[in-house]
N, C-alpha and C positions, 0 to 999 in steps of 0.2 A: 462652719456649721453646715450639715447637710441639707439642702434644697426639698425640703416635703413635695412628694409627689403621688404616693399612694395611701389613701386612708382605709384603712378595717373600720368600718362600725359593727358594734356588736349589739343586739337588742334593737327589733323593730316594732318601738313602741311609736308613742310619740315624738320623741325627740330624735328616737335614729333613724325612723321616717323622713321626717324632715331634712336630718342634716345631712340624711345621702343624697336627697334634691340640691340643697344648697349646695355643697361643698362641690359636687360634680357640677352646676350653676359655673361654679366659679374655677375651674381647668383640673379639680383634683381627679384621679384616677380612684374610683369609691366601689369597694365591695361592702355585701350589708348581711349579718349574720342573725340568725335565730336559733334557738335550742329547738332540736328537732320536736318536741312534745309541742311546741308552736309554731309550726312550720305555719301554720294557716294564715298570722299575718303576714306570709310572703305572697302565698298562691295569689293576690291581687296582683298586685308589682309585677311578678314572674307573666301572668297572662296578658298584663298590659305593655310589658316590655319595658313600664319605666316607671316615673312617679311624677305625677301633677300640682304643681308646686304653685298654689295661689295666695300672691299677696299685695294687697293696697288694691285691689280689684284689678289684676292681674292674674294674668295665669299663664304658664310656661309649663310643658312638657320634659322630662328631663330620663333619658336611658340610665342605668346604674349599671356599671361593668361587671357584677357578678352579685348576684344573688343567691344566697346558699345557707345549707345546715351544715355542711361540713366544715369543721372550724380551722381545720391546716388548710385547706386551700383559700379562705377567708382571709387568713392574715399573713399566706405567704406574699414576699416583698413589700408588705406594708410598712411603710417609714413610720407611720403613726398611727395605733389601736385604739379607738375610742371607746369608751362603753358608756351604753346612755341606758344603762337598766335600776331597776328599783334598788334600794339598799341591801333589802334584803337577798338578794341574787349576786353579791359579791363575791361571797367563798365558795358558790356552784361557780362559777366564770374565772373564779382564780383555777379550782381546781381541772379546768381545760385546758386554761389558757397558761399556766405557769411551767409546765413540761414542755410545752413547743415553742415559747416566745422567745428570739434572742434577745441579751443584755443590753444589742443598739434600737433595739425597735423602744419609741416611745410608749408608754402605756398611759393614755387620758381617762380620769374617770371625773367625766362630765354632766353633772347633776346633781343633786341636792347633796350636800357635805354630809358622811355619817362614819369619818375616822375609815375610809374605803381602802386607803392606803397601808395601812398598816395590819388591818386585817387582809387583803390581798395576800402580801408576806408573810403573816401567819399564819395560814393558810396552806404557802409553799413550802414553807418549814414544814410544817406539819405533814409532808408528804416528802420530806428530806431533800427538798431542792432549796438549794444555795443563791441561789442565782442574784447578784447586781442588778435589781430591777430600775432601768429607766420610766417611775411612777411621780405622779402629778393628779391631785385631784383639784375641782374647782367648790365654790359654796353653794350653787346654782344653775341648771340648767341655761345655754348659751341662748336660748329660744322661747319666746310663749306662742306655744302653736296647738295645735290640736289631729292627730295625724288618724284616717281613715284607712285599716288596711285593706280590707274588701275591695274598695275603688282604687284604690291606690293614692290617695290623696293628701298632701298636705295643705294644711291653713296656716300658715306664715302670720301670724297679729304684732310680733317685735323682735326685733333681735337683739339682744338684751346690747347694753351698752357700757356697763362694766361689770366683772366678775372677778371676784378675786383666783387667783391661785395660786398654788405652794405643791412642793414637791416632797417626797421621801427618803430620805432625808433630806431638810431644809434647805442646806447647802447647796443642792442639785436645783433647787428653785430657779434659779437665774440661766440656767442652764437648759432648761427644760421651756420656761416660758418662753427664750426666744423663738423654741420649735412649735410649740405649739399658736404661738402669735400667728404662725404663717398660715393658719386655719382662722382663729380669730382674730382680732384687732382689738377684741373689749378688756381682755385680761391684765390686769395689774399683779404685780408679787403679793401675795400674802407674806404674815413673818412665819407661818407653820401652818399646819394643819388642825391644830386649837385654834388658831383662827378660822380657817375655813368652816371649823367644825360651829362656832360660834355665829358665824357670818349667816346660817345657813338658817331661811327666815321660815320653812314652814314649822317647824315646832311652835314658833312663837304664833303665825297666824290662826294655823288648823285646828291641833285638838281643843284647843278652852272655846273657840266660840262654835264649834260643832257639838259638842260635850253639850252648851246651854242651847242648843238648837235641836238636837236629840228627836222631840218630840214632831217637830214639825221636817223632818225630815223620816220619819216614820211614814208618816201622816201622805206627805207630798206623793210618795210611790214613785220616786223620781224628777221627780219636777220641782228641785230646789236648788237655788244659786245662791252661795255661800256671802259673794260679796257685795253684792248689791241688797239681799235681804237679811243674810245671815249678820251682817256689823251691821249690827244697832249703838244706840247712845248709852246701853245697859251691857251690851256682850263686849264692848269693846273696851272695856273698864278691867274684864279678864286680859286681855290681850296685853293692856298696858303693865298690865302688872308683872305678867313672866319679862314683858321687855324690858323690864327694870329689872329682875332678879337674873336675867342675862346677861346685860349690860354691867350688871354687877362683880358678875364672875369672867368677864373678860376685860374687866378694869385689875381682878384681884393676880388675874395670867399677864397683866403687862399691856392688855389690848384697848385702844379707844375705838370699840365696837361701834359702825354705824346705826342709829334706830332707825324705828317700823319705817319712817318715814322718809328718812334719808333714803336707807337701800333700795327700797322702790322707787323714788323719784331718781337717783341716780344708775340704775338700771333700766330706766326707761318706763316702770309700769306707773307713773306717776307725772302730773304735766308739770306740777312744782312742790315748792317744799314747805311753802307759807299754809296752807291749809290745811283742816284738823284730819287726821288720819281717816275718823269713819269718812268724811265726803268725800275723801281722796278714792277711798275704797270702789265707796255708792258711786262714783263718778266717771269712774278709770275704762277708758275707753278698752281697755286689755282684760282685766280683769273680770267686767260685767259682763262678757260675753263666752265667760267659762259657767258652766255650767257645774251642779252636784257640788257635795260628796250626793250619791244617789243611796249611800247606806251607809249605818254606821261601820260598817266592815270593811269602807273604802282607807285605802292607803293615808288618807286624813287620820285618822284613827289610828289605825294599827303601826304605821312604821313609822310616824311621826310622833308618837309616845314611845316606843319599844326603839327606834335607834335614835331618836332626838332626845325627848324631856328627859328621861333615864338618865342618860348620859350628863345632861347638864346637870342633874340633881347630882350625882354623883361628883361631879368637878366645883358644884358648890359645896358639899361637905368637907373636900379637901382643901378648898379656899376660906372656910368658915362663912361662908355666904349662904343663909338663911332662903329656901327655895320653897315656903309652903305654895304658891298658887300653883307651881309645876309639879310639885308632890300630891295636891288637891286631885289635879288634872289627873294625873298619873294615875289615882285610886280610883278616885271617878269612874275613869274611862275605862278600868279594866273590872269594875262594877258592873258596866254596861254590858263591855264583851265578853262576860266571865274568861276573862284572862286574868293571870297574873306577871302583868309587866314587868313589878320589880326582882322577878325572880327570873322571867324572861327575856328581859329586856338588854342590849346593848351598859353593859358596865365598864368600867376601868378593871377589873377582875375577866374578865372575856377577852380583854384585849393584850391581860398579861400585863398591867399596869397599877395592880393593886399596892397597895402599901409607899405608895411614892408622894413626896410631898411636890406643889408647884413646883418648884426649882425643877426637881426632877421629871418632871413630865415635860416640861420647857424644854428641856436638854436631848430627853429623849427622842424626841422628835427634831 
């Protein structure tokens, strides 16, 4: 196995902010990329010459060896491509990054599960490239941080302490984890990427108790925190409820899906497992100190209905697994943003997987 020594991050949000501090922290050779239309989150970084990486009340300076829009010299010699971008910016980053990537460079896509992998390749197909992609996605971002680009700053609050992942195809999983381990530590195998896609907790948190919060985040003008005030004793009766119509359709694919309360205490955002989710929430040293959605138009909202709940309705109508609070959600919420999600929205039909029963979609992948 080759020795990881150069990382591409691509997307300097919050997480590739941060894990171009960290990673370079820790002896990796770290270039950090942005789509030129956002060059702005670099101009910080670029003028400061690095990134400010504070964590546990700490703070360390950290240079990043290359800064840039341009995405060939970004991932020239990178042993491993990270992308830490939204979901919905997958088939823009495939369609750069799948004409110049070779078949040994790893490709990590590191952040909230949304089946990232397989649209990637679909993607490249669809521009008639072939190519043996070395791909891996995880269920969750490896970080809870909150990353400043103007100053250049990261806030480090945990780094998460397990994640699953799985590769494209499956097979490749064992393969791929032990390269990517030598970036993280946290990562366990997934059995596919129906799990990751299932594992993948904001569907379950965000839109239902944002949906019944609506008003008061109108109201707020910014000045509302989802989990300290947003989970009440009443919203979070929603929340139990997709987690059971979840945990349903990954019991129906084969999977013993962790709940709300596992995966965040076993990721770290949680101190145990003994108590009731809302005070775990009201409590979470991690969590209370995030701030918003600041509108209903935050990615709480839009991508977490349109590439999550969709998706899971969809994988329960093929499992027979009855999905009304996530189909509620799903109406609801595109009530609110005169969208229409289920037309929109991430399906098994979009991915080229219609018509396929469980077995098949297991296999597929």
């Amino acid at each position: 196995m080759k020795k990881v020594q150069r990382v591409a991050i691509l997307g300097a949000g919050n997480g590739g902010i941060t894990a171009a501090a960290d990673l370079k922290s820790r002896g990796f050779e770290v270039s950090l990329y942005e789509l030129p239309q956002f060059r702005k989150n670099l101009e910080g970084i670029k003028q400061k010459g690095g990134i400010l990486l504070m964590e546990l009340n700490q703070e360390s300076f950290y240079e990043v060896d290359l800064v840039t829009t341009d995405i060939v010299q970004a991932i020239q010699g990178a042993d491993v491509i990270m992308l830490t971008v939204p979901g919905f910016a997958i088939e823009q980053f495939a369609e750069l990054l799948a004409p110049i990537v070779s078949e040994e460079q790893v490709i990590l896509l590191n952040g909230a599960a949304a089946m990232g992998c397989v649209r990637f390749v679909n993607k490249a197909r669809d521009l008639g490239i072939n190519k043996k992609f070395s791909i891996a996605e995880t269920n969750s971002l490896t970080y809870g941080t909150r990353a400043f680009p103007a100053e250049a700053i990261a806030e480090l609050s945990l780094r998460v302490k397990k994640i699953f992942l799985a590769a494209y195809p499956h097979t490749e999983t064992e393969r791929l984890l032990a390269v990517c381990s030598q970036l993280y530590d946290c990562f366990v195998a997934a059995k596919n990427i129906w799990h990751t896609t299932l594992e993948n907790g904001n569907p379950e948190v965000h839109p239902g108790p944002c949906l019944l919060n609506a008003g008061r985040i109108d109201y707020s003008q910014g000045e509302f925190w989802l989990y300290k005030e947003g989970i009440t004793e009443h919203t979070i009766k929603l929340l139990h409820a997709i987690e059971g119509e979840r945990m349903a359709i990954g019991k129906a694919f084969g999977f013993e899906l962790e709940d709300a309360v596992q995966s965040r205490a076993r990721r770290g955002y949680f101190s145990n497992e003994e108590e009731d989710l809302q005070t775990l929430f009201n409590t979470s040293e991690v969590f209370t100190k995030i701030k918003g959605p600041v509108s209903v138009q935050s990615r709480y909202f839009t991508e977490d209905i349109s590439s999550g709940l969709v998706l899971w309705s969809d994988l329960g109508k093929v499992a027979g697994v009855p999905t009304p609070n996530i189909d509620a959600v799903i109406i609801l919420g595109g009530t609110l943003l005169e969208q229409d999600f289920n037309n929109d929205g991430l399906h098994l039909k979009s991915l080229g997987l219609d018509g396929l029963s469980v077995q098949q979609l297991v296999e597929f992948v």
